[in-house]
N, C-alpha and C positions, 0 to 999 in steps of 0.2 A: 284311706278311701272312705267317704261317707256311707251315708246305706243306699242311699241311692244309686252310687255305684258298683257297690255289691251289690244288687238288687239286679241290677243292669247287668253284671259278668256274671250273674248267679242263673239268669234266661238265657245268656247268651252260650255259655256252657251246656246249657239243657238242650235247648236247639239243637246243637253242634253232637250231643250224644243221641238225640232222638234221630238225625239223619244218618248216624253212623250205625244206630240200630235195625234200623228200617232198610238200609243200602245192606247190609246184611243180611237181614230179613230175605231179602228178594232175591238177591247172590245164592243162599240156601236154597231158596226154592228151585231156583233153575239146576242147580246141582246136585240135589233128589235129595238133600238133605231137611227132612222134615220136623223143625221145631214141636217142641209137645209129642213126640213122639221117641225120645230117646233111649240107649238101652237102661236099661234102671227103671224104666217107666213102667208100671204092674198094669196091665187089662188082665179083667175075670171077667169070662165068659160062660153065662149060661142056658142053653136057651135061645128068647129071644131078648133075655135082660144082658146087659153090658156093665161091666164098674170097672171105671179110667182111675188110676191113682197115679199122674204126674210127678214120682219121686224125685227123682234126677233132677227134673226141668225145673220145678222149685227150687231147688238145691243150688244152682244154676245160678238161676234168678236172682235170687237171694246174696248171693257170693256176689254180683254183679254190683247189686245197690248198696250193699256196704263197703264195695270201693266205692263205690260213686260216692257217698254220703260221706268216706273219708279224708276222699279228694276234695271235696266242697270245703270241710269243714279245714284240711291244711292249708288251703288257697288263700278261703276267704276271713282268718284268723291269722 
């Protein structure tokens, strides 16, 4: 395949994962499940000050894109 068309299934995968993110996304919210908030997730609260540390959700995240970036790179190699 040239680059061009790696270039071409390399968008067309990303699309395809952004809309599977996103339909997700949305599916959670209606099901009270609230992204960025998960257990693992540390609020300190004092006051009227607040500190969000995202543990988890990172962790998450993170584990996601390097499949993602695994699968890219077995695919398109």
């Amino acid at each position: 395949m040239n680059g061009q068309g790696q270039f071409g299934l390399a968008l067309v995968l990303s699309g395809l994962l952004l809309l599977g993110v996103g339909g997700l996304w949305l599916l959670g919210t209606k099901l009270g499940f609230a992204f960025g908030h998960l257990p693992g997730d540390i609020t300190i609260s004092s006051g009227r000050s607040q500190l969000y540390i995202p543990l988890t959700t990172c962790l998450l995240i993170s584990g996601a894109l390097s499949a993602l970036a695994w699968l890219i790179r077995r695919f398109l190699s």
